[in-house]
C-alpha positions as CSV (number, residue, x, y, z in Angstrom):
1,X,129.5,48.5,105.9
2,X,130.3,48.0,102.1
3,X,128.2,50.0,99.8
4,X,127.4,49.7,96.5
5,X,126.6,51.3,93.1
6,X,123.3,51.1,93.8
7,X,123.6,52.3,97.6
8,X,125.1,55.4,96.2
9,X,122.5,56.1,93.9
10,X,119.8,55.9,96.2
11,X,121.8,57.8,98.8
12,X,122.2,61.1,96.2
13,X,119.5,61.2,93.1
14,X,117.0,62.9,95.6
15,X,119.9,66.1,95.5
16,X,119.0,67.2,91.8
17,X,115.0,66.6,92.4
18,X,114.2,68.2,95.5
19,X,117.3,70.6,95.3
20,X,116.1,71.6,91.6
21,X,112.3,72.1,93.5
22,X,113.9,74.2,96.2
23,X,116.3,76.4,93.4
24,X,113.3,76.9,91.9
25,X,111.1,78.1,94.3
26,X,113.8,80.7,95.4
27,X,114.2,81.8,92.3
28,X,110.0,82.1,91.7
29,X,110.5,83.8,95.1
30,X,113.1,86.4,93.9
31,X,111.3,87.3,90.7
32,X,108.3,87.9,92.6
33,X,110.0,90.1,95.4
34,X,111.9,92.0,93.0
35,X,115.3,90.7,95.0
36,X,118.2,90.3,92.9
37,X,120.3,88.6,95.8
38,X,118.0,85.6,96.3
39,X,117.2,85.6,92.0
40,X,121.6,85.2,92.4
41,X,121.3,82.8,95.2
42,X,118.9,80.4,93.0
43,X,121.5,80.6,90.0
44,X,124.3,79.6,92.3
45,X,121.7,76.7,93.9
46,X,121.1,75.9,90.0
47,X,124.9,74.9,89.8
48,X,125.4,73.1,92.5
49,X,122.1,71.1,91.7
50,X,123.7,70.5,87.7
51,X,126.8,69.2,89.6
52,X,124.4,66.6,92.0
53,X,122.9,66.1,88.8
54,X,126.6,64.6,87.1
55,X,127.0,63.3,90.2
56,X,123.4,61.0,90.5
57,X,124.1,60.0,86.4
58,X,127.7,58.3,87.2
59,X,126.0,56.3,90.7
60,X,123.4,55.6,88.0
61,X,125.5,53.7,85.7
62,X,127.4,51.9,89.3
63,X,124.0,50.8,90.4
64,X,122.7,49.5,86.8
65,X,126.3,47.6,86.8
66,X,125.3,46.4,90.1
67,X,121.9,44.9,89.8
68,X,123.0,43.3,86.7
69,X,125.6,41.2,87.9
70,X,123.0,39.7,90.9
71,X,120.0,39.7,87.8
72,X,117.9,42.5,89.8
73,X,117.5,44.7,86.9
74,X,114.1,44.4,84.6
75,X,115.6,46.4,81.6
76,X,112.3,47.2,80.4
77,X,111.6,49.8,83.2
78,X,115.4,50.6,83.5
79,X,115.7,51.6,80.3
80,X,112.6,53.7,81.0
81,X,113.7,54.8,83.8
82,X,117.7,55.8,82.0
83,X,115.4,57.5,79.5
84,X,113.8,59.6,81.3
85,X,117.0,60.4,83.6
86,X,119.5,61.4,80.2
87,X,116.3,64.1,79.3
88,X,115.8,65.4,83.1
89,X,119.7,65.4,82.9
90,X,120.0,67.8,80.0
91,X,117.3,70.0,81.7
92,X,119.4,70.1,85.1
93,X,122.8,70.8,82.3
94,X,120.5,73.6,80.5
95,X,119.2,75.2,84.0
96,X,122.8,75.3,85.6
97,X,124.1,76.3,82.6
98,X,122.3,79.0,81.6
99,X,122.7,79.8,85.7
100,X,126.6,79.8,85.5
101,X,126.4,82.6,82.4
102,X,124.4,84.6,84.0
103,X,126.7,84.9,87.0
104,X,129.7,85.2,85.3
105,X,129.1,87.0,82.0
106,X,128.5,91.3,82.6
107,X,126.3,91.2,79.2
108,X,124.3,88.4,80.0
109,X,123.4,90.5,82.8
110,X,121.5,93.1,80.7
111,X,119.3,90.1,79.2
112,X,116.0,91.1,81.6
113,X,114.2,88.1,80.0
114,X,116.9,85.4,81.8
115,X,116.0,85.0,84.9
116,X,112.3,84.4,83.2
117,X,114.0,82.0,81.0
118,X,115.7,80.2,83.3
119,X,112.6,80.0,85.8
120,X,110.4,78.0,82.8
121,X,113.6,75.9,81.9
122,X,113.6,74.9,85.5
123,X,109.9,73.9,85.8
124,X,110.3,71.9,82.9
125,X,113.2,70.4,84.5
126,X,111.5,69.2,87.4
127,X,108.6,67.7,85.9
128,X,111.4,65.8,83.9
129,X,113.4,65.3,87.4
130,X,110.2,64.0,88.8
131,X,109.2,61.5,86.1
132,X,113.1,60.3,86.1
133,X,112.6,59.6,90.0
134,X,109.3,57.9,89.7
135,X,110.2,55.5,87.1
136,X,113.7,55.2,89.4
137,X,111.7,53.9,91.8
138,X,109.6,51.2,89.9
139,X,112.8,49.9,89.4
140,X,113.0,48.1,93.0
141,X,109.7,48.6,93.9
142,X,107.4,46.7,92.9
143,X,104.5,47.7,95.0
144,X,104.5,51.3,93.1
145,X,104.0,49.2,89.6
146,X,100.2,49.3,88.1
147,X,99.5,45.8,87.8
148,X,100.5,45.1,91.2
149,X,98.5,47.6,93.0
150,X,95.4,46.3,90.5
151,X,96.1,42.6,91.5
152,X,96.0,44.0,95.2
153,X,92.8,45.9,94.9
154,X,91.0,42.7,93.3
């Protein structure tokens, strides 16, 4: 089986959404219990999910390249779509980011406000995720697109 740019994007931009959901919710978890082992396992989730994230943006541009050259792509909801994706993108960088320095730097450890910080960063970041994956998903399908479903329901 020969796969794609755009087989490879579908197979790994659900990573950075629902991994970014999960991160989140441990770290929600660990502010509420107190537990600074699960607030570290979050950061360290955080991290890996900014990597998925790098990861999902280069399949991105494989599968664009793709469903140009067999004239798949409507650009209008692509470019939507790649929108949505660079701002979700920065959100994943900023949440990992911030995640990274406050494993690695001693000071940034004395900040009490981080974790807080890093907890509304990432809520932000998955509505962006979330928006980036539904207009991802117009894309192909174009039973999810509003004039569809209302030419359906008619």
């Amino acid at each position: 089986m020969n796969l794609n740019g755009a087989h490879w994007h579908l197979l790994v931009n659900h990573f950075p959404i629902i991994g970014g959901l999960m991160a989140t919710i441990v770290l929600g978890f660990g502010l509420f219990r107190s537990n600074e082992s699960v607030i570290r396992l979050s950061f360290g989730l955080f991290v890996l999910m900014s990597i998925a994230t790098f990861i999902t943006n280069q399949t991105g541009e494989q599968a664009e390249h793709y469903l140009e050259s067999i004239n798949a792509l409507d650009k209008a909801i692509f470019h939507e779509h790649e929108d949505a994706a660079d701002w979700a993108n920065i959100g994943m960088y900023l949440t990992g980011g911030l995640s990274l320095l406050t494993l690695i730097w001693q000071r940034a450890k004395q900040l009490k406000f981080l974790p807080l910080l890093i907890l509304i960063v990432a809520l932000i970041t998955f509505g962006l995720m979330a928006n980036a994956g539904r207009l991802g998903g117009l894309i192909m399908h174009k039973e999810l697109r509003s004039e569809t479903s209302s030419k359906i329901s008619h």
